[in-house]
NUKOL-997944 format. One record per atom (N, C-alpha, C): residue number from 0; atom name; x, y, z. Coordinates in Angstrom, 2 decimals. Layout:
{nuba NUM margu CA u X v Y w Z}
...
This chain:
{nuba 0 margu N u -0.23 v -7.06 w -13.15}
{nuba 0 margu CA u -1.65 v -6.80 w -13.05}
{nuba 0 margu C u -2.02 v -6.61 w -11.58}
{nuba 1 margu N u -2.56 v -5.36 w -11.59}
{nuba 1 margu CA u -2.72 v -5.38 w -9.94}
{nuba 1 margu C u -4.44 v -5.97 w -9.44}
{nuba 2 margu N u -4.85 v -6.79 w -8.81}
{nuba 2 margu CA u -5.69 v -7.16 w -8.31}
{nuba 2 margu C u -5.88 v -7.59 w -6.39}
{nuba 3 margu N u -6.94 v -7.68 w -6.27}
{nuba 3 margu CA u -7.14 v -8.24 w -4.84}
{nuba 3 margu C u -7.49 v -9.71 w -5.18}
{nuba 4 margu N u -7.10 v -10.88 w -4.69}
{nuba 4 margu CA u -8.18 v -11.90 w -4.81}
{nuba 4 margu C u -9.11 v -12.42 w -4.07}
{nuba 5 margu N u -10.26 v -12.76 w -3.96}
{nuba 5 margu CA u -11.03 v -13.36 w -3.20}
{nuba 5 margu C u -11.15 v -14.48 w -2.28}
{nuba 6 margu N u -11.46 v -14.41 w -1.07}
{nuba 6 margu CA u -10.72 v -15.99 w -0.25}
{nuba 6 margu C u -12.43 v -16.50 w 0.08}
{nuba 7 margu N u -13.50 v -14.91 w 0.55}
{nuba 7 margu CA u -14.59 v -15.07 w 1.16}
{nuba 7 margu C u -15.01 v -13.74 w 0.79}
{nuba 8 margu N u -16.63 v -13.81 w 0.61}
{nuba 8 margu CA u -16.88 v -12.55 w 0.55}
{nuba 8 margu C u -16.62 v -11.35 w 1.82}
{nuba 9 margu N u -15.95 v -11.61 w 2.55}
{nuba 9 margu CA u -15.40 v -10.61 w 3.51}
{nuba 9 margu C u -13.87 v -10.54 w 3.47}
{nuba 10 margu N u -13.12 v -10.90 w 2.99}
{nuba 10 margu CA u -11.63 v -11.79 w 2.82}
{nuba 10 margu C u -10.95 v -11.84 w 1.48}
{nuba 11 margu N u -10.12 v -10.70 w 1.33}
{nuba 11 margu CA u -9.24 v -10.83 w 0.58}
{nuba 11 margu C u -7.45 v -10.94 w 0.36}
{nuba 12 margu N u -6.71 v -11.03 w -0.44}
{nuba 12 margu CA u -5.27 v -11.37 w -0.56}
{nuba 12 margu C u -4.88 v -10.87 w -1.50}
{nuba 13 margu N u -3.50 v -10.51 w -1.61}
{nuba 13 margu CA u -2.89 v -9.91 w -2.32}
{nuba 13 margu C u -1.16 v -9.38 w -2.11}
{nuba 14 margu N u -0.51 v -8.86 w -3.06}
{nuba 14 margu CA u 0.91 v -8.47 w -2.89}
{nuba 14 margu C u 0.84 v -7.27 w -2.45}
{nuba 15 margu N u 1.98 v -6.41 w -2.32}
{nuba 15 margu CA u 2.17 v -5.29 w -1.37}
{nuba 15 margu C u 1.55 v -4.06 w -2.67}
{nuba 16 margu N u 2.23 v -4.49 w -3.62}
{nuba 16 margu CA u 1.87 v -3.22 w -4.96}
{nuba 16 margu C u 0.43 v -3.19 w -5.30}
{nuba 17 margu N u -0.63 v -4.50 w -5.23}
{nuba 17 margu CA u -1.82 v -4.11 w -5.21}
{nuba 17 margu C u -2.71 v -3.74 w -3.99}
{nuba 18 margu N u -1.69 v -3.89 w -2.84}
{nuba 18 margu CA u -2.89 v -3.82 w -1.32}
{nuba 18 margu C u -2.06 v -1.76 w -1.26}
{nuba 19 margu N u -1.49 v -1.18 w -1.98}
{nuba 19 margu CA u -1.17 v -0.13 w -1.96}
{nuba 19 margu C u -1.84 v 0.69 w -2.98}
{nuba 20 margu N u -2.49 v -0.01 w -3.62}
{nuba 20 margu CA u -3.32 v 1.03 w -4.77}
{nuba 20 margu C u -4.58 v 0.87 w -4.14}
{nuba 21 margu N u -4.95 v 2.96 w -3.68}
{nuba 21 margu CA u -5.94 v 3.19 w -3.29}
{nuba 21 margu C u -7.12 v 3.11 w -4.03}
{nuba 22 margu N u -6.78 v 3.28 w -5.08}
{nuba 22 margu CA u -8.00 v 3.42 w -5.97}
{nuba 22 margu C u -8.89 v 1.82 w -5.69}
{nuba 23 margu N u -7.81 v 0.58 w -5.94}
{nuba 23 margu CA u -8.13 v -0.99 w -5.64}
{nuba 23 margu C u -8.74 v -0.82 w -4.58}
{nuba 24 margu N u -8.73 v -0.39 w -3.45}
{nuba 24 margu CA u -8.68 v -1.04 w -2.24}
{nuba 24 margu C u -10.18 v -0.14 w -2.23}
{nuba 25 margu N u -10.26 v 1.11 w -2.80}
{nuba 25 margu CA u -11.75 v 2.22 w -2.64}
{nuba 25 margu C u -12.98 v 1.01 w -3.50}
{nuba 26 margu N u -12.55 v 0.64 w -4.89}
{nuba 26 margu CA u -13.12 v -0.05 w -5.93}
{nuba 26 margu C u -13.56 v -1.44 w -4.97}
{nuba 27 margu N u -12.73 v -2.32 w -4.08}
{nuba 27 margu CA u -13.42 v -3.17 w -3.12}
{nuba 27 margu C u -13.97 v -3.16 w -2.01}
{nuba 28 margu N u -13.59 v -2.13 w -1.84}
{nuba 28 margu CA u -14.43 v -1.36 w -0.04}
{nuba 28 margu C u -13.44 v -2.40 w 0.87}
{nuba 29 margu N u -12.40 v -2.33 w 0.53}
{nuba 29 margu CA u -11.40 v -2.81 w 1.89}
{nuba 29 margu C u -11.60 v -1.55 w 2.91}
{nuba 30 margu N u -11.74 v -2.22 w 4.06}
{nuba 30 margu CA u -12.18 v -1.30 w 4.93}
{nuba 30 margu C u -10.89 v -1.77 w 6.68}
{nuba 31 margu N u -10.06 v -2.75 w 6.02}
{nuba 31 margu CA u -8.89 v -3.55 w 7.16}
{nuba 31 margu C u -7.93 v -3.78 w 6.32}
{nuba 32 margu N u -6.81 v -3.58 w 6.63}
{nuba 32 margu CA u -5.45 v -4.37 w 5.92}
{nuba 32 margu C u -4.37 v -5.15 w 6.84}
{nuba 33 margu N u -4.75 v -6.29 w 6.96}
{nuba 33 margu CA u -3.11 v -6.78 w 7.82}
{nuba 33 margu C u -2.25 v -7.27 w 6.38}
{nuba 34 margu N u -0.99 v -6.34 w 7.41}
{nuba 34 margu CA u 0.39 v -6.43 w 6.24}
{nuba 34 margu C u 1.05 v -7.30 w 7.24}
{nuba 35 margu N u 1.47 v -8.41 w 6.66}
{nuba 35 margu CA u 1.81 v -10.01 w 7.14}
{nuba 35 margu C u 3.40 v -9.39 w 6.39}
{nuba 36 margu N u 4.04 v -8.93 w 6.81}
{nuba 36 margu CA u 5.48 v -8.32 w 6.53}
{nuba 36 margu C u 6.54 v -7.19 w 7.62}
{nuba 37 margu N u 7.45 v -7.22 w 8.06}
{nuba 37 margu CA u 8.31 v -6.34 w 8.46}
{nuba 37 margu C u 8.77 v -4.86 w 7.81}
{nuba 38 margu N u 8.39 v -5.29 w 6.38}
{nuba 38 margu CA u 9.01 v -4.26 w 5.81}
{nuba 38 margu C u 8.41 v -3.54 w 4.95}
{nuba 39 margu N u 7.39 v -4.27 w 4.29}
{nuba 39 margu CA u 6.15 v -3.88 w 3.33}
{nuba 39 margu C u 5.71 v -2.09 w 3.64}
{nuba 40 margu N u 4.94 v -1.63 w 3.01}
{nuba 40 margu CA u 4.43 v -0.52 w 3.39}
{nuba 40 margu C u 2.72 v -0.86 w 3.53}
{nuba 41 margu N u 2.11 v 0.53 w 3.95}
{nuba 41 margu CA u 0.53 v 0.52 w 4.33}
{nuba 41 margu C u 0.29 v 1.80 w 3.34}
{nuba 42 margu N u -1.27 v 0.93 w 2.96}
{nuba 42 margu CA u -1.64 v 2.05 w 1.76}
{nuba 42 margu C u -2.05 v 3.82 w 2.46}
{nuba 43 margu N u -1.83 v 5.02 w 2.36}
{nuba 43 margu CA u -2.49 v 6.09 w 3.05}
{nuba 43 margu C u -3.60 v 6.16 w 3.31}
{nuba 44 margu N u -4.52 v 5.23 w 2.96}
{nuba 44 margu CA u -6.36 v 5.67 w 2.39}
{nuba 44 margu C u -6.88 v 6.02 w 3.92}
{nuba 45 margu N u -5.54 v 5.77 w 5.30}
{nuba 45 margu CA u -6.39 v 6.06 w 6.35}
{nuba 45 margu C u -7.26 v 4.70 w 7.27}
{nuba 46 margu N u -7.49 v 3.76 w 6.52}
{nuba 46 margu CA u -8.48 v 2.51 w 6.64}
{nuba 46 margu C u -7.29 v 1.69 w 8.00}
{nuba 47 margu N u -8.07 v 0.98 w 8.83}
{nuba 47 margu CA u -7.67 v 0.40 w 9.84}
{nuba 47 margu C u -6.82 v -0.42 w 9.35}
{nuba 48 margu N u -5.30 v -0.79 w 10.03}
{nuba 48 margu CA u -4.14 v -1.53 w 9.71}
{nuba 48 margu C u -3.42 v -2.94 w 10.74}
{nuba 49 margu N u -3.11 v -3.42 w 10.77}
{nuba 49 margu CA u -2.44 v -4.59 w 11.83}
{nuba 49 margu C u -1.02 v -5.03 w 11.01}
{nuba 50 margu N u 0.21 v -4.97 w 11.65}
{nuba 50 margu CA u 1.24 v -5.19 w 11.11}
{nuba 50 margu C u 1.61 v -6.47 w 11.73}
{nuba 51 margu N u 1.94 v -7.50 w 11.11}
{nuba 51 margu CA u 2.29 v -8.85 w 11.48}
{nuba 51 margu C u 3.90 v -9.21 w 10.97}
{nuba 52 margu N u 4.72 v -8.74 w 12.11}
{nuba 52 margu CA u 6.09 v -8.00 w 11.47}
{nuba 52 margu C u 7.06 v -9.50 w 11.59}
{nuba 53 margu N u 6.85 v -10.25 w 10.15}
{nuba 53 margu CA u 7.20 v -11.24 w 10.30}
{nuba 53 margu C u 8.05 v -10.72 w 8.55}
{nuba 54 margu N u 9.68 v -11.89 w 8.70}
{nuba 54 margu CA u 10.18 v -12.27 w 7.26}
{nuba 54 margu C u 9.78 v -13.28 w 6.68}
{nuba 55 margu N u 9.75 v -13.62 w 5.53}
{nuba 55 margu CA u 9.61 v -14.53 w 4.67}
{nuba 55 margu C u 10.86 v -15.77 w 4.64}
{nuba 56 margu N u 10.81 v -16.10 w 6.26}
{nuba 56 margu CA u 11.84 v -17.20 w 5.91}
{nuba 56 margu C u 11.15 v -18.24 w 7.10}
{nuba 57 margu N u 11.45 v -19.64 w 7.15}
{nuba 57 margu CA u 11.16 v -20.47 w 8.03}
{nuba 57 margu C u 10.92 v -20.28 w 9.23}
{nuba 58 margu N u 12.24 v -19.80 w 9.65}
{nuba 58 margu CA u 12.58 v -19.40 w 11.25}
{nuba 58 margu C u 11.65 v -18.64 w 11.93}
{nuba 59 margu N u 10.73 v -17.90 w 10.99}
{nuba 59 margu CA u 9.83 v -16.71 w 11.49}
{nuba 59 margu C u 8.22 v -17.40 w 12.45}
{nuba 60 margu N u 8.30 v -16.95 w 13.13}
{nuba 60 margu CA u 7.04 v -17.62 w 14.10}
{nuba 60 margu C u 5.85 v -17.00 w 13.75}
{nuba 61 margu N u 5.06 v -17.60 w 12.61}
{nuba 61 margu CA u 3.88 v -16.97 w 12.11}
{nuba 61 margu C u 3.28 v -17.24 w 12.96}
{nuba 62 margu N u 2.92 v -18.42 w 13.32}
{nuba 62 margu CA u 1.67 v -19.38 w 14.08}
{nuba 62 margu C u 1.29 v -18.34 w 15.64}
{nuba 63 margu N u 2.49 v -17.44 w 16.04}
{nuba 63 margu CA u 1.99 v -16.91 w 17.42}
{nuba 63 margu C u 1.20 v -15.70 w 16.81}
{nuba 64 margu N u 0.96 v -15.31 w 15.51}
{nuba 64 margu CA u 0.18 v -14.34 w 15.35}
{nuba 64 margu C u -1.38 v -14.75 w 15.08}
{nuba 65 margu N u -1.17 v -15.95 w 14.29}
{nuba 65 margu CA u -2.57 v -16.74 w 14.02}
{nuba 65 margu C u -3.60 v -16.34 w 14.36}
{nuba 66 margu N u -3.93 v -16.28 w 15.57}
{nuba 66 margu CA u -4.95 v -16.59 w 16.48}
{nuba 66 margu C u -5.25 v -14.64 w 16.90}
{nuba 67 margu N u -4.35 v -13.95 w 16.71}
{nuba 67 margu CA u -4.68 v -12.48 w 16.39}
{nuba 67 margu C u -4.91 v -12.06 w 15.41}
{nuba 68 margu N u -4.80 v -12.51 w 14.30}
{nuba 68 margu CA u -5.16 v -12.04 w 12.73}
{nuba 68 margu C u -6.46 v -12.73 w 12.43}
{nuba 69 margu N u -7.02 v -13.75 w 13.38}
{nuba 69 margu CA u -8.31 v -14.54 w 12.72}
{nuba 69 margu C u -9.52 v -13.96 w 13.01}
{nuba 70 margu N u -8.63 v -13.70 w 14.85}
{nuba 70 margu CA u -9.87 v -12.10 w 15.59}
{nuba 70 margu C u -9.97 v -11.34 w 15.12}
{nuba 71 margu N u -8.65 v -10.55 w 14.30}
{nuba 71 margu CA u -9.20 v -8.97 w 13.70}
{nuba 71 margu C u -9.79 v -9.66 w 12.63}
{nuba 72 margu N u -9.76 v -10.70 w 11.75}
{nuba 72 margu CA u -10.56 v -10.84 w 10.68}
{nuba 72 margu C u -12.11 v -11.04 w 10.98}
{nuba 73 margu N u -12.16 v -11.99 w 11.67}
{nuba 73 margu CA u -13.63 v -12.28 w 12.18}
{nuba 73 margu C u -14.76 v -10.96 w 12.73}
{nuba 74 margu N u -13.54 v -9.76 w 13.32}
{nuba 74 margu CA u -14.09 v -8.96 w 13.80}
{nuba 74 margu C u -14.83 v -7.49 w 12.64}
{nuba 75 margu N u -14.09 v -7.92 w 11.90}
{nuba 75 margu CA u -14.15 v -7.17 w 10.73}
{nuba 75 margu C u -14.93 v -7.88 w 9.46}
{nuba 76 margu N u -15.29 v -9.42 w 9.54}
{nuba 76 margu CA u -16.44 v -9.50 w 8.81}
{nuba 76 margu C u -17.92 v -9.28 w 9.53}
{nuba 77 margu N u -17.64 v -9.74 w 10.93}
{nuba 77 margu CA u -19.10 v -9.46 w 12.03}
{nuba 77 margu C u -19.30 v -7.79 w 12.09}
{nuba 78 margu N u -18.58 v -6.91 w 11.02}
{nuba 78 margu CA u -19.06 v -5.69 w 11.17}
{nuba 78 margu C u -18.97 v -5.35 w 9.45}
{nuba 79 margu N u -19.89 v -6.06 w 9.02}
{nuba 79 margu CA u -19.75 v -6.11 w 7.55}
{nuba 79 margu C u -18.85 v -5.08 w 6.55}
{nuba 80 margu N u -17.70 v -5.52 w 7.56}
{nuba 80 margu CA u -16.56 v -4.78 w 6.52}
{nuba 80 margu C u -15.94 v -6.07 w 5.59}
{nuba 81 margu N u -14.51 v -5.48 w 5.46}
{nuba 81 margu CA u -13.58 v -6.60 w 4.10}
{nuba 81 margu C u -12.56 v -6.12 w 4.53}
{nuba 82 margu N u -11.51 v -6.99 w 4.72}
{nuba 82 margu CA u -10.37 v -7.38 w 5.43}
{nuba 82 margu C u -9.27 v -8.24 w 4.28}
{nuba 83 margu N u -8.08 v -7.06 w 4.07}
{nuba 83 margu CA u -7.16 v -7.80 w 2.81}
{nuba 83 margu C u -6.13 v -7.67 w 3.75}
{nuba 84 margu N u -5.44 v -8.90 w 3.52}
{nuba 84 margu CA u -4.58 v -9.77 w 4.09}
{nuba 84 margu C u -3.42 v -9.67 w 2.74}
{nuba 85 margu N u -2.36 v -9.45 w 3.17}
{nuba 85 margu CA u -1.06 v -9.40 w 2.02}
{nuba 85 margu C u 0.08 v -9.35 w 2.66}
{nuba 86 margu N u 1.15 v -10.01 w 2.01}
{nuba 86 margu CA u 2.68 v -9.80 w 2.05}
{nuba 86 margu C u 3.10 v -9.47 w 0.77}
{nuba 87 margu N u 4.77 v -9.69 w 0.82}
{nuba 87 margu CA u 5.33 v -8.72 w -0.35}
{nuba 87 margu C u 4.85 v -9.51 w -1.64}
{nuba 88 margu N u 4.42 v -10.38 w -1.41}
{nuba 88 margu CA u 4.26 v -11.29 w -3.11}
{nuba 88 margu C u 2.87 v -11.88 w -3.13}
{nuba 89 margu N u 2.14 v -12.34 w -1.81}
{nuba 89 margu CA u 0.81 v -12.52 w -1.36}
{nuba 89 margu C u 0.78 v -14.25 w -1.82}
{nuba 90 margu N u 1.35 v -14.39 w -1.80}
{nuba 90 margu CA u 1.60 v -16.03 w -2.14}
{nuba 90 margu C u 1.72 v -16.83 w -0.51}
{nuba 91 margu N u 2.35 v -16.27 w 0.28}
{nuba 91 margu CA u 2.81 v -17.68 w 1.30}
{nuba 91 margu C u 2.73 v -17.47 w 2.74}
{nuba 92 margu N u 2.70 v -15.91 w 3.41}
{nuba 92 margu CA u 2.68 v -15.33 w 4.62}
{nuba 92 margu C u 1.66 v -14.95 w 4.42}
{nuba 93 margu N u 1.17 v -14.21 w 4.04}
{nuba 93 margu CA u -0.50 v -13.64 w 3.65}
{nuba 93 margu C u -1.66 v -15.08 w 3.37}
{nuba 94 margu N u -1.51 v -15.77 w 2.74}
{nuba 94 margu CA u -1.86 v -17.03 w 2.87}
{nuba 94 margu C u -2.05 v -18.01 w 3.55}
{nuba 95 margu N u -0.92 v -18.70 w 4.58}
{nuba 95 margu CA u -1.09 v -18.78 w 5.84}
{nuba 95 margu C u -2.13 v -18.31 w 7.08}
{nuba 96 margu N u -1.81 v -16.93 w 7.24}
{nuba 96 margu CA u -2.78 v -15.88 w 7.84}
{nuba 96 margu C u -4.50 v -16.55 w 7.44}
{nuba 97 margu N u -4.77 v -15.90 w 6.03}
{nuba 97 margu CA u -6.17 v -16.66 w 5.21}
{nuba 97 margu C u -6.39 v -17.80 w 5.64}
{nuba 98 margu N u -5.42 v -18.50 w 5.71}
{nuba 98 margu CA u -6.04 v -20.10 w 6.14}
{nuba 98 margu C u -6.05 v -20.34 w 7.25}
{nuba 99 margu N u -5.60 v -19.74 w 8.25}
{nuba 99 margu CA u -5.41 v -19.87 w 9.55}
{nuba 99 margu C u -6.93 v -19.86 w 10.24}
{nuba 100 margu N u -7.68 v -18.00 w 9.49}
{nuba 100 margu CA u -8.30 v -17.42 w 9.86}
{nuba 100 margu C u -9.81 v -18.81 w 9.37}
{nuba 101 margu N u -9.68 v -19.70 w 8.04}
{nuba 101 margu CA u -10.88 v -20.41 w 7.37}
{nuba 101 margu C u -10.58 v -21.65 w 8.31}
{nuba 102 margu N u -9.78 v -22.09 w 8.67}
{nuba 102 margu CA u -9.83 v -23.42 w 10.16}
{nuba 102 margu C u -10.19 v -22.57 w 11.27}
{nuba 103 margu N u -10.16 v -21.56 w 12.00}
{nuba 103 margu CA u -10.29 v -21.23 w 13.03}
{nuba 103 margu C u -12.05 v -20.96 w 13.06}
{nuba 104 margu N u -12.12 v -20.08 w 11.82}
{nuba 104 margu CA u -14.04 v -19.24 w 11.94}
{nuba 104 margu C u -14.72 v -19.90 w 10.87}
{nuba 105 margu N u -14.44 v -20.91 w 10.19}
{nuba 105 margu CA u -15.23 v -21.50 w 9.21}
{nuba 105 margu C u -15.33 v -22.95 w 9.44}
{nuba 106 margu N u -14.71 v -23.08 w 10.53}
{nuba 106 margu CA u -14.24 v -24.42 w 10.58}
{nuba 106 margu C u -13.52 v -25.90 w 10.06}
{nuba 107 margu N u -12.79 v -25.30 w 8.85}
{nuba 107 margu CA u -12.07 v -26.04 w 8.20}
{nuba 107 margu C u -11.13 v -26.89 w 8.36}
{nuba 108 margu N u -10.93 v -27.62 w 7.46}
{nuba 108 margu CA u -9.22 v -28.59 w 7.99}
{nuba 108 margu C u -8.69 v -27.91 w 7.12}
{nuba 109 margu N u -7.39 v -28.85 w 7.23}
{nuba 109 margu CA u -6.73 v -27.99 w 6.70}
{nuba 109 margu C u -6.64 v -27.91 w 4.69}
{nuba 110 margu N u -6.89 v -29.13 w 4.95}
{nuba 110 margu CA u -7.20 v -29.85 w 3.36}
{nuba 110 margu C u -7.94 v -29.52 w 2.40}
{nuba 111 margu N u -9.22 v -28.42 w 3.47}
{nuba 111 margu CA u -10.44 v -27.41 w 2.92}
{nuba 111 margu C u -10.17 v -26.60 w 2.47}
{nuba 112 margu N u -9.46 v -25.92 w 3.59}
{nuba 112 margu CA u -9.02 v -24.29 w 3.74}
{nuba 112 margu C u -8.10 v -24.59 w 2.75}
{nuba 113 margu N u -7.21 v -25.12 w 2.18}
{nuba 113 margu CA u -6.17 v -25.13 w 0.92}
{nuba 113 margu C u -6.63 v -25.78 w 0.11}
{nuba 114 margu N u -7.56 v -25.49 w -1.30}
{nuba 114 margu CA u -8.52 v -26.22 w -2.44}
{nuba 114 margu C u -7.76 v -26.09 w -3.79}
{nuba 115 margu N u -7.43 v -27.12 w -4.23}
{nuba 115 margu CA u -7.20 v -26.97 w -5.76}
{nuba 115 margu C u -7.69 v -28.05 w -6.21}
{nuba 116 margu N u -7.90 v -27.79 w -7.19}
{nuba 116 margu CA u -8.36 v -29.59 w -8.19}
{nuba 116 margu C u -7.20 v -30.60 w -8.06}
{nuba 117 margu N u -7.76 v -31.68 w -7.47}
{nuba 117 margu CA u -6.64 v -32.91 w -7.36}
{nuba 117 margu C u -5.85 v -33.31 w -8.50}
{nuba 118 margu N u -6.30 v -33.13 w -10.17}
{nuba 118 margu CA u -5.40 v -33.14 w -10.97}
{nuba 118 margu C u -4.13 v -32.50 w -10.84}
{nuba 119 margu N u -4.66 v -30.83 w -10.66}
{nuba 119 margu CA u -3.26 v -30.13 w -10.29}
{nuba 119 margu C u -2.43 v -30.39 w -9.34}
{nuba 120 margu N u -3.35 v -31.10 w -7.96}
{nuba 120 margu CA u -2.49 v -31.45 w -7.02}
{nuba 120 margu C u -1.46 v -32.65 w -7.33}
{nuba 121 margu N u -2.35 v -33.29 w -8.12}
{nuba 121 margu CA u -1.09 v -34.90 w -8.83}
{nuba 121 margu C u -0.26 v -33.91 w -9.47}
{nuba 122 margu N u -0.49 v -33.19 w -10.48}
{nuba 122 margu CA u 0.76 v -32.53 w -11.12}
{nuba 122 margu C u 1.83 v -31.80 w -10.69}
{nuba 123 margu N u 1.54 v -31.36 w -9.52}
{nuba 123 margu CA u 2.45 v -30.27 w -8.69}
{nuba 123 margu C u 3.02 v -31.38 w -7.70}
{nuba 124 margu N u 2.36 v -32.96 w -7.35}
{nuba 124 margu CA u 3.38 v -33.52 w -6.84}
{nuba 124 margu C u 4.39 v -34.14 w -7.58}
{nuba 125 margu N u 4.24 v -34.29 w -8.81}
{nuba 125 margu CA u 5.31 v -35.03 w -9.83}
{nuba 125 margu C u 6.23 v -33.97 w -9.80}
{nuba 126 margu N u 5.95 v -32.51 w -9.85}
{nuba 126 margu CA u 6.86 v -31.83 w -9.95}
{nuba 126 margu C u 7.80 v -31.36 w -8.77}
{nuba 127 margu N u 7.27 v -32.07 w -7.93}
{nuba 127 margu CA u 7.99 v -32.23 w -6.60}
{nuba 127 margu C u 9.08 v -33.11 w -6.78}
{nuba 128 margu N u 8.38 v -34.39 w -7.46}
{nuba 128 margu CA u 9.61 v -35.03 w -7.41}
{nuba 128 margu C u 10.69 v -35.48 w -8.61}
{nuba 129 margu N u 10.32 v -34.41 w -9.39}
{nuba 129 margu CA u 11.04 v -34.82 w -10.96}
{nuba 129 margu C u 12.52 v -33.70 w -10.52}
{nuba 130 margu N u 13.77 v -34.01 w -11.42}
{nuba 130 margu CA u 15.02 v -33.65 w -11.43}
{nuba 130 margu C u 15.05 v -32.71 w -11.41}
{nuba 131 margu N u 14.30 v -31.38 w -11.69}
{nuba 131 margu CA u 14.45 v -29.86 w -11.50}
{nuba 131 margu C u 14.20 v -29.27 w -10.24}
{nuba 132 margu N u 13.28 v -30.17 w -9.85}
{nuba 132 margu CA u 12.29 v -29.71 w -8.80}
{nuba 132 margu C u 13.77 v -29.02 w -7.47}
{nuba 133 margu N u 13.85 v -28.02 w -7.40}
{nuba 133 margu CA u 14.79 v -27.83 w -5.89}
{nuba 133 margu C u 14.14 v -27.43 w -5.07}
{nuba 134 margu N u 15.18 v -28.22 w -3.46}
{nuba 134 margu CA u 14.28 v -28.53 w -2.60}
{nuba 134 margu C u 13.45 v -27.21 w -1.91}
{nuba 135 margu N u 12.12 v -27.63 w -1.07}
{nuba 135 margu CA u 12.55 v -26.10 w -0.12}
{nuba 135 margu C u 13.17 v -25.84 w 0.87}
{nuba 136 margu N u 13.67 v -24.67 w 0.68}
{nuba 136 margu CA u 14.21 v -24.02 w 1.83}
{nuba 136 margu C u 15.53 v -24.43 w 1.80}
{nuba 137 margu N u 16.25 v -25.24 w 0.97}
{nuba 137 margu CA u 17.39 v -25.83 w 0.90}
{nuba 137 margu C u 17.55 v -26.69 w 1.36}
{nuba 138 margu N u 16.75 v -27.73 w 2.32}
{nuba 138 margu CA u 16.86 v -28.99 w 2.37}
{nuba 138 margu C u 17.07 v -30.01 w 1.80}
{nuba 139 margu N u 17.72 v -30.56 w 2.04}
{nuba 139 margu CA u 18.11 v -32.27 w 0.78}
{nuba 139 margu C u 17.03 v -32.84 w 0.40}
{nuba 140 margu N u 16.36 v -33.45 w 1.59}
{nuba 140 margu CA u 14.95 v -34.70 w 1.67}
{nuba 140 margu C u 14.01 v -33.44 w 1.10}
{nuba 141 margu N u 14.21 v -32.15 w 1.29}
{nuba 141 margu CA u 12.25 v -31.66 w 0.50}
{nuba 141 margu C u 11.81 v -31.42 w 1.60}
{nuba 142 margu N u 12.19 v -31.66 w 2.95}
{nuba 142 margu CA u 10.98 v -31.22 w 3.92}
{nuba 142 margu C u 10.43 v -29.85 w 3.83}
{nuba 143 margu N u 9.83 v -29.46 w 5.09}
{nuba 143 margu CA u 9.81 v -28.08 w 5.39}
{nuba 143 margu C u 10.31 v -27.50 w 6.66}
{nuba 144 margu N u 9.94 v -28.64 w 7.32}
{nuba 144 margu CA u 10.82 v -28.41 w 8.87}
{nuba 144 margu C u 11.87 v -28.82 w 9.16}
């Protein structure tokens, strides 16, 4: 299903196959795209672009882009445009970015800027720690760093 999702009414997210359908991106008036990827593609529609030429693995230094993706975002809602933010799956690099940008110009923690219902959050920690659960990134202990 291809969709954009909503972060803010200026602020959206998404995977590479829906931030590439022009028709999507005409239908939301994306008017910015940072592609939070190395390898991803950019839709043709022409619309202003920022490439944040990062992989989807640990080692990758998102955090030095941060603080440039929050400006072009900020800069692009203070000119009442809409600004979609995506990597190849829009789950975890593109996300990052989003939250970076809601602590930096909204003033959030971090605890804000990342909202789910605390039920789900109890449930997704049991499933952290029940026998299937594998670790991330291949770590033993589960960290991340």
């Amino acid at each position: 299903m291809l969709q954009l999702c909503k972060v803010t009414d200026s602020l959206l997210i998404s995977n590479t196959k829906s931030a590439c359908n022009e028709e999507l991106l005409i239908q939301e008036g994306v008017t910015f795209c940072i592609n939070v990827s190395r390898q991803q593609p950019f839709s043709s529609l022409g619309i202003g672009t920022l490439r944040v030429p990062v992989f989807d693995k640990p080692s990758e230094n998102l955090y030095a882009y941060f603080d440039q993706c929050a400006e072009v975002i900020e800069d692009i809602v203070q000119k009442d445009g809409k600004c979609l933010v995506y990597c190849k799956n829009g789950r975890s690099r593109s996300a990052a970015v989003c939250i970076a940008y809601l602590m930096k110009y909204r003033h959030l923690q971090l605890e804000g800027a990342f909202e789910t219902d605390p039920e789900f959050m109890r449930q997704l920690f049991l499933v952290s720690r029940s026998e299937w659960s594998t670790p991330l990134y291949g770590h033993q202990d589960g960290s991340v760093f």
